[in-house]
Phi, psi and omega in degrees: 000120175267088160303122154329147163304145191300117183312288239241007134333285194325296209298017184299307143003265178304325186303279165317325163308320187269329192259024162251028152315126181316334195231023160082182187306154156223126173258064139035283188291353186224157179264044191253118181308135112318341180246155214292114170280156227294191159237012158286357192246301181349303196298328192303307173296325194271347185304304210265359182299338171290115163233059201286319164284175177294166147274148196284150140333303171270349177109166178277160222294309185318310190301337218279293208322296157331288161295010186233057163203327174274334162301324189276342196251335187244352177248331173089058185227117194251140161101022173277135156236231199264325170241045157259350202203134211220125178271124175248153178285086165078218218228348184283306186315331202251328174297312174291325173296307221300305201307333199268273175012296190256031157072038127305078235248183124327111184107346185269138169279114167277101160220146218239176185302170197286302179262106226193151179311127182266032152265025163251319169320307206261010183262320167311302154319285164308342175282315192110010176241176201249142207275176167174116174295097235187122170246328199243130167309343194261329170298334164322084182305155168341291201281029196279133164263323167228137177232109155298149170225159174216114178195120331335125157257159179254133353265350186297354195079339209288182193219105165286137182260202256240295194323295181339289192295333166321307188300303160336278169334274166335302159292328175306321183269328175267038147216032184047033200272185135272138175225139191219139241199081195283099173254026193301324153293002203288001192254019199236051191268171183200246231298324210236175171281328204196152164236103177301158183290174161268333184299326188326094208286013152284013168245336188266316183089001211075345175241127184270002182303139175064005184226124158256116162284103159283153191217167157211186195238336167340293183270343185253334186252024158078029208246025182335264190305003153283303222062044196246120196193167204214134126266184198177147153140209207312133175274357175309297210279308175317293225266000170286322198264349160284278150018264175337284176273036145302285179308358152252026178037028160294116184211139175259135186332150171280341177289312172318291181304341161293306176306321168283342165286293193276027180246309205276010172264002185269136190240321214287335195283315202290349194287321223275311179306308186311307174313328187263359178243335182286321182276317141002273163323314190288330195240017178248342189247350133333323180291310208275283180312340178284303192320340197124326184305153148228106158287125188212123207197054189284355200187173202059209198268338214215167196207102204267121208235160158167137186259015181060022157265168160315133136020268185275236308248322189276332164316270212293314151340260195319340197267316210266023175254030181092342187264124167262120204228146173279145178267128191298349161308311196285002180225003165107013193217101183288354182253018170233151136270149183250117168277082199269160196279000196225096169225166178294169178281006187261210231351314187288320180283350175262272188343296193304320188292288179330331185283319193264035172021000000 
């Protein structure tokens, strides 16, 4: 099997050009939190180190619990129960597996958004099936077996409201596809009201057949580096990919589950961080249009940016002011850069002064 070069290998480049920039690097280019998790989960974690036995496959009773009280109270999807919801090691890991998981192959179609995180492309491959990029149901090759949705998505921000996803839904169920529904961003709205579930029973109707959600914790409780991440919904599409991985000993640390059962009962840590990425924004995407830029940032992490060059020429603008950025390339789109949000707040307030010369 012939995997592509890693996308963010390549920016060694662009990379060096920006940090011999005078007032040094600023990196961008990545969704990786900075700031400090919170310490009620610290604590959480330090609580829980006798982890002398194994962890269960499927999670411990407390996470799964946890996580069926946080679908009812913060997404508003009620009736999650212990075999609705499978605890995964952060959520990249389960995006690159679910195809192999759920017995995907040769002849099966994967298919994920036009602009899209490229570990759905590559979680297809490996399963041995063939990936395809599709936005519109009509669109939908024969043989499609799974459909990714990312909403919010990385990198564009867009959001499917309640209609979108119903249509989605609706096709999906009269030709038996699965559909799993990457929902990691969805507490980060700034443009829209909601970024709603696949789960949402104005989307569902009360029936969870063919649909999973996946989350992590990464981004709203700072929780990169735990890996504490989830799926949830049909327990048919849960317990074949529990299954699997039994036999592939994926299992998240017990301490991590713990730290994730008291991360998804904290609401106050999540508020406090959205505010600190709202203000981020506030002062960076103003800078980036004055720059010249068109932004569009209805919801996440990123600011899907473009001055109407190429690509790879706004990576190389942007290197020499210091700045480092993903190029719209690693996501299917040669006229954009993805601008991210998660830098400190001296680096983000140096970016906006640099931008705006």
């Amino acid at each position: 099997m012939l995997l592509p070069e890693f996308p963010w290998d390549t920016l060694a480049g662009a990379k060096a050009r920006a940090a011999v920039h005078p007032g040094g690097l600023i990196d961008l280019s990545v969704g990786s939190p900075v700031d400090a998790t919170p310490p009620i989960i610290q604590q959480a974690l330090r609580d829980a180190t006798d982890a002398h036995a194994y962890p269960t496959n499927h999670g411990t009773a407390e996470a799964r619990a946890a996580i069926a009280e946080w679908f009812a109270r913060v997404r508003g999807v009620p009736g999650i129960g212990d075999e609705h919801v499978l605890v995964t090691v952060g959520s990249k890991e389960l995006v690159a597996g679910l195809p192999l998981q759920l017995g995907l192959g040769a002849g099966d179609v994967v298919v994920h958004p036009s602009i899209a995180y490229p570990t759905y492309d590559i979680g297809a491959r490996i399963a041995g099936a063939e990936p395809v990029p599709a936005d519109d149901p009509d669109d939908w090759p024969e043989a499609t077996r799974l459909v990714w949705l990312n909403s919010p998505s990385n990198p564009t921000g867009a959001v499917l409201g309640v209609d979108a996803l119903r249509r989605v839904v609706q096709a999906a169920r009269e030709r038996g596809i699965v559909v799993a529904s990457d929902e990691c961003y969805a507490l980060l709205p700034w443009e829209v009201d909601e970024a709603p579930s696949i789960l949402d029973p104005r989307v569902t109707d009360g029936d969870l057949t063919g649909l999973v959600s996946v989350y992590s914790l990464s981004k709203q409780s700072n929780l990169a580096g735990y890996r504490a991440a989830f799926i949830a919904g049909d327990p048919r599409v849960v317990q074949r990919a529990l299954a699997v991985r039994k036999h592939l000993g994926l299992m998240a640390p017990s301490p991590v589950q713990h730290a994730l059962a008291v991360a998804l009962g904290d609401g106050e840590h999540v508020t406090v961080q959205r505010e600190r990425y709202r203000a981020r924004r506030a002062l960076l995407l103003p800078a980036l249009e004055q720059r010249g830029f068109r932004v569009s940032s209805d919801a996440g992490l990123y600011l899907w940016s473009t001055d109407g060059t190429d690509a790879l020429e706004q990576l190389d603008s942007l290197a020499k002011l210091g700045i480092l950025v993903a190029p719209g390339t690693f996501y299917g789109d040669r006229t954009r850069v993805r601008v991210a949000l998660t830098a400190s707040d001296e680096h983000i307030a140096a970016a906006a002064a640099r931008l705006r010369g």
